[in-house]
C-alpha positions as CSV (number, residue, x, y, z in Angstrom):
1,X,0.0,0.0,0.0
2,X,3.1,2.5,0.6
3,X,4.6,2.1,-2.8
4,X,0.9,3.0,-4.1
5,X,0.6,5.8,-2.1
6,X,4.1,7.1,-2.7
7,X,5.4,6.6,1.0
8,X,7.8,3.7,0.3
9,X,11.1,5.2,0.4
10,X,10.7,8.3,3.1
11,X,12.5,6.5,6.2
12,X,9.9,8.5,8.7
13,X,7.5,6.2,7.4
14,X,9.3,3.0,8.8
15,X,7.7,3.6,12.6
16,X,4.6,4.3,11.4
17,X,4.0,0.9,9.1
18,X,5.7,-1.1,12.8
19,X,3.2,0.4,14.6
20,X,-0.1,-0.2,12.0
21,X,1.3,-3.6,11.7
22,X,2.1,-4.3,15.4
23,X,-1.5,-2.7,16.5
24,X,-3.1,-5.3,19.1
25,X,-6.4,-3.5,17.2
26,X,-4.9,-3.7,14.0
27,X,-4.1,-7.7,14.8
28,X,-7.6,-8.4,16.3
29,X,-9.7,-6.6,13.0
30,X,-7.5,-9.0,11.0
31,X,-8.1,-11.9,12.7
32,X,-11.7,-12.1,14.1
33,X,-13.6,-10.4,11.0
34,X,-16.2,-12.8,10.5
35,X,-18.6,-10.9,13.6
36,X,-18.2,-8.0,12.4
37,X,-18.9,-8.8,8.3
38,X,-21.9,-10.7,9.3
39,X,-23.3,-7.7,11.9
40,X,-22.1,-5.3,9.0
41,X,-24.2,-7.6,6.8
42,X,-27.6,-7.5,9.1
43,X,-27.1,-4.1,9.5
44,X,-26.7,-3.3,5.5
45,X,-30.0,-5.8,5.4
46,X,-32.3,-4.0,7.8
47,X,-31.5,-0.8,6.3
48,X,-32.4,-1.8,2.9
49,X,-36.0,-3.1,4.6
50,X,-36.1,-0.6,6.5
51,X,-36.3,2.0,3.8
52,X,-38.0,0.0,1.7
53,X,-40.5,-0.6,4.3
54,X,-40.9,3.2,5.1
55,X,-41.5,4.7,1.8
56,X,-44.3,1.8,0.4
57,X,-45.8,1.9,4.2
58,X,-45.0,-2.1,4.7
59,X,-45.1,-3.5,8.4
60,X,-44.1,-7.2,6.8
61,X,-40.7,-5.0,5.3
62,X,-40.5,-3.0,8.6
63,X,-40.8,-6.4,11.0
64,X,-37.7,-8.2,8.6
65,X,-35.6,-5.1,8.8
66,X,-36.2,-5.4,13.3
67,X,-35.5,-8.9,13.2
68,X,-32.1,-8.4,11.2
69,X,-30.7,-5.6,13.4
70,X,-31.6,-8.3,16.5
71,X,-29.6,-10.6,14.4
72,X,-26.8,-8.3,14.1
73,X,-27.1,-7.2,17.5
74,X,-26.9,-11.0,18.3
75,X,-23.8,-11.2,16.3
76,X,-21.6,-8.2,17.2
77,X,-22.1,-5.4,19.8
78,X,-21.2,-3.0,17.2
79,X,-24.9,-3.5,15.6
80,X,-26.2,-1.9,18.5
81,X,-25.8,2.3,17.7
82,X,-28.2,1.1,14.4
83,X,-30.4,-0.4,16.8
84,X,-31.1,2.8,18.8
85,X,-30.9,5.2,15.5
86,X,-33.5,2.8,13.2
87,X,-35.5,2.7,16.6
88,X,-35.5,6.3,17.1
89,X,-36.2,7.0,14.0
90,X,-39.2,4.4,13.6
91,X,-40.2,6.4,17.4
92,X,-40.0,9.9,15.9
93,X,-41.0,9.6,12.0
94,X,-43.1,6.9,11.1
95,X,-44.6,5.5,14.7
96,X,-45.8,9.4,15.4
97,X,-46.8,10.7,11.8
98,X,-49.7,8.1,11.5
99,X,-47.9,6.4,8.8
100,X,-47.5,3.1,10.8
101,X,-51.2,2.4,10.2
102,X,-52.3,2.6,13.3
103,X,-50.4,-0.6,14.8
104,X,-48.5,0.1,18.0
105,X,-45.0,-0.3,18.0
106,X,-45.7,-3.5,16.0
107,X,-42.0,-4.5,14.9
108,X,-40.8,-4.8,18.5
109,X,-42.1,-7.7,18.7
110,X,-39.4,-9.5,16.6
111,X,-36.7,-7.4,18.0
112,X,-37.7,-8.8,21.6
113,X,-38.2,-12.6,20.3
114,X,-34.3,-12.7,19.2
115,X,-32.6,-10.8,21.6
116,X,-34.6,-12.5,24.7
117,X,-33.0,-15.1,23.9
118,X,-29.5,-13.9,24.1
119,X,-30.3,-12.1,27.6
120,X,-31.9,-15.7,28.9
121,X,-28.8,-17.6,28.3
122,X,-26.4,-14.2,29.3
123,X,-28.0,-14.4,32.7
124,X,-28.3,-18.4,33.3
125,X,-24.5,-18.3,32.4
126,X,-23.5,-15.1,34.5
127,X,-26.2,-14.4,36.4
128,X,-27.9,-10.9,37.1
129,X,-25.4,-9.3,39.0
């Protein structure tokens, strides 16, 4: 990537690459990806309902974009700022304009059914303190 960028031959540069390449972050990203691609992937999924679901008004489209931020949430932590910012926004734009045809808060529903299960087994393994 140096030689692309131009950087391979200035000796201040030497440091920096032993520092990206002796990173402990640098060394965990590049070794446990898989979480994170497949929470990336749930996350790039329940957007793509989401919006979908919001502009034709479609609580089947809106209930499969809940359940794959759970999913993601169940696969990585770092799913979990989408969570809050699709809920919010579901909260703020669609639950309280009227366009959620009058149903309550109906994708919950799915978002609880996944993640229960995560927090059932969290706190028969470590228990609630």
């Amino acid at each position: 990537m140096l030689p692309a960028l131009g950087l391979a031959r200035r000796p201040r540069t030497l440091p920096l690459v032993a520092l990206f390449a002796f990173s402990p972050v640098v060394m965990e990203n590049a070794t446990y990806t898989w979480t994170k691609n497949l929470s990336a992937f749930f996350v790039v999924l329940a957007f793509c309902f989401y919006l979908a679901g919001w502009r034709k008004n479609d609580r089947v489209r809106m209930a499969a974009a809940f359940l794959a931020l759970s999913a993601g949430l169940l696969v990585h932590y770092s799913a979990g700022p989408y969570c809050l910012l699709l809920g919010l926004h579901y909260l703020l734009r669609v639950f309280w304009s009227g366009r959620a045809s009058g149903v309550s808060w109906p994708h919950c529903g799915s978002l609880r059914a996944v993640v229960t299960t995560w927090f059932a087994w969290s706190v028969a393994v470590y228990g609630r303190g």
